[in-house]
C-alpha positions, 0 to 999 in steps of 0.5 A: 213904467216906460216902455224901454224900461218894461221891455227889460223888464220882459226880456229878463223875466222871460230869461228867468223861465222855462216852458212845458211840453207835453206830447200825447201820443197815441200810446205814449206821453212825452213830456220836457222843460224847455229854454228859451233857446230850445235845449231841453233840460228835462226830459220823461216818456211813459205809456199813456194809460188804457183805461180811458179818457179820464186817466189819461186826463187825471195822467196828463195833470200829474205829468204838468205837476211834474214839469212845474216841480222840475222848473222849481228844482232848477229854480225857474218858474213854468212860463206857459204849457204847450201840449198836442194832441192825436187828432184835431183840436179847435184853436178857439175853443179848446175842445179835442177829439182824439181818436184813440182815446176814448171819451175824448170826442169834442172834450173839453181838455183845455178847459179841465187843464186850467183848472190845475194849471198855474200859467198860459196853456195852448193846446194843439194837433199833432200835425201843427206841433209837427211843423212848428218843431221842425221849422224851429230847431229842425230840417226846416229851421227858419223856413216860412212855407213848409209842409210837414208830411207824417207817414206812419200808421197813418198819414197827415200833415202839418201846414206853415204858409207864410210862418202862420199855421193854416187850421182850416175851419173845423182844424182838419187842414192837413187831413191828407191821408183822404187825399184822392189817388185813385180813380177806383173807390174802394173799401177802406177808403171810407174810413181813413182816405185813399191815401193813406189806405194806399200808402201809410204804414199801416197800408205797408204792413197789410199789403206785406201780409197779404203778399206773404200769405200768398207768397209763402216762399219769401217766409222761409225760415218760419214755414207755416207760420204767420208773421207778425206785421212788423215782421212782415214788413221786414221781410218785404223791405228785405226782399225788394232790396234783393230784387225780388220782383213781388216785393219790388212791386208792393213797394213800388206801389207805396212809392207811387202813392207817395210821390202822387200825395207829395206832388198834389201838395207841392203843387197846392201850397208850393212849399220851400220844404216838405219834412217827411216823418213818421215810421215809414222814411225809417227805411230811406232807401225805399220810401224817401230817395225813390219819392224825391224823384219820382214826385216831379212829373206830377207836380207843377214844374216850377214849383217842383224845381224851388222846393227842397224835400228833406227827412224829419231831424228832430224824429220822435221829437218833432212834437214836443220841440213844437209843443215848447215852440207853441208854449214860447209863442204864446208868451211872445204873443203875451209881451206884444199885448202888455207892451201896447197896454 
């Protein structure tokens, strides 16, 4: 066939398709049908199921059948499937670990999944499905250098230099929470970094408690009693937006840590863009205008001055735009091989 004419070919049949994504979170699946375009005719989210690796195998292989009977009902065919996955995933080998569900330490996922699954499947982590979602059909649409920095429970992040998504060698770039803050090696820190023990959601959540406790005058309306952390956290935002000088303080703290992690980064890997995501920039006026500034004086001048620091559009979303973003690409990658064979 001629290669103007295969090219149609190409164009058309891709048109005719939709892809996959597929989100595991660390408590919930996501799952949509994806255009070409980025809109997403199909949409599901259900608890990821507790009783170990297995079901949430057996569960992930019942949410692909799912997407493919979907595509059929709106007659279109699955082009290719991109999932992520909560922890680290070997691009070459398709071996996962994923700390929060159990048996899934250097498992095989992809290897099992092509054993049910009709068409390409790429898997990746949570943090390259991250940047690739944001820079496709979110704050950073387009961009090329960008850095997606995910500040909930924990912390990490997702890498793009120039449009290609930096890995590392075992897929552990992007591992930021370890990020060296602190002079002083404390407990914790060995188990998930200085950075995120001092600055994630989680380290909010156990500072707010801890100041509660010692301050019980900031409780009032539950004397004797123990928030929750959620709670906690309420109350300690609430009461450094009143001023209140120990509240103000903690929060002072994470904000610190924080504008210290993004100007380490900026300065590493000199971004056109950060995307700030996670649970924590739900609450901007404390953890995401004070950082845009307050990151600059540790940060190289120059590089400090090009970069734009926005918050996550697509928010719970920015995965599975970046599992579909994942999907397309490989189908991309598919064309260019069967144009030059």
């Amino acid at each position: 066939m001629p290669k103007t004419q295969r090219k149609k070919s190409q164009t058309h049949r891709n048109s005719e398709l939709l892809v996959g994504a597929i989100d595991i979170g660390g408590t919930k699946i996501a799952t949509g049908l994806v255009s070409r375009s980025g809109r997403v005719l199909f949409r599901s989210r259900v608890r990821v199921r507790t009783e170990g690796g297995q079901a949430v195998l057996d569960q992930v292989i019942s949410l692909y059948y799912q997407l493919e009977a979907e595509a059929g009902r709106r007659g279109r065919k699955l082009g290719a499937v991109g999932l992520c996955v909560p922890g680290v995933v070997n691009p070459h080998t398709g071996l996962v670990w994923a700390p929060n569900i159990s048996g899934w330490k250097d498992f095989q996922l992809v290897r099992h999944l092509k054993k049910h699954v009709h068409c390409p499947l790429v898997a990746v982590s949570d943090r390259t499905a991250y940047v690739l979602g944001e820079t496709w059909k979110g704050a950073a649409r387009n961009k090329k250098n960008v850095i997606y920095l995910a500040v909930g429970t924990g912390i990490g992040a997702g890498i793009m230099a120039e449009g290609v998504i930096v890995h590392g060698e075992a897929d552990l770039a992007g591992a930021v929470g370890w990020l060296a803050l602190n002079p002083e090696f404390k407990p914790g820190y060995e188990n998930s970094g200085c950075f995120e023990w001092e600055a994630s959601g989680g380290a909010l959540a156990r500072k707010a408690l801890a100041l509660l406790s010692a301050h019980p005058e900031l409780w009032p309306s539950q004397p004797g009693q123990q928030p929750d952390p959620a709670a906690a956290v309420e109350v300690v935002c609430q009461a450094a937006r009143q001023g209140r000088s120990e509240a103000l303080k903690l929060v002072e703290e994470i904000q610190h840590y924080l504008a210290m992690g993004v100007a380490n980064l900026v300065s590493t890997f000199n971004p056109e863009v950060v995307v700030l995501g996670g649970g924590l920039f739900l609450s901007p006026d404390l953890f995401f205008e004070p950082v845009k500034e307050k990151f600059k004086p540790w940060a190289q001048p120059l590089a400090a001055r090009r970069v734009e620091l926005v918050l996550s559009t697509l928010g719970q979303e920015a995965a599975l735009y970046g599992c579909a973003r994942s999907a397309w690409l490989e189908i991309q990658q598919f064309d260019k091989w069967e144009s030059r064979a």
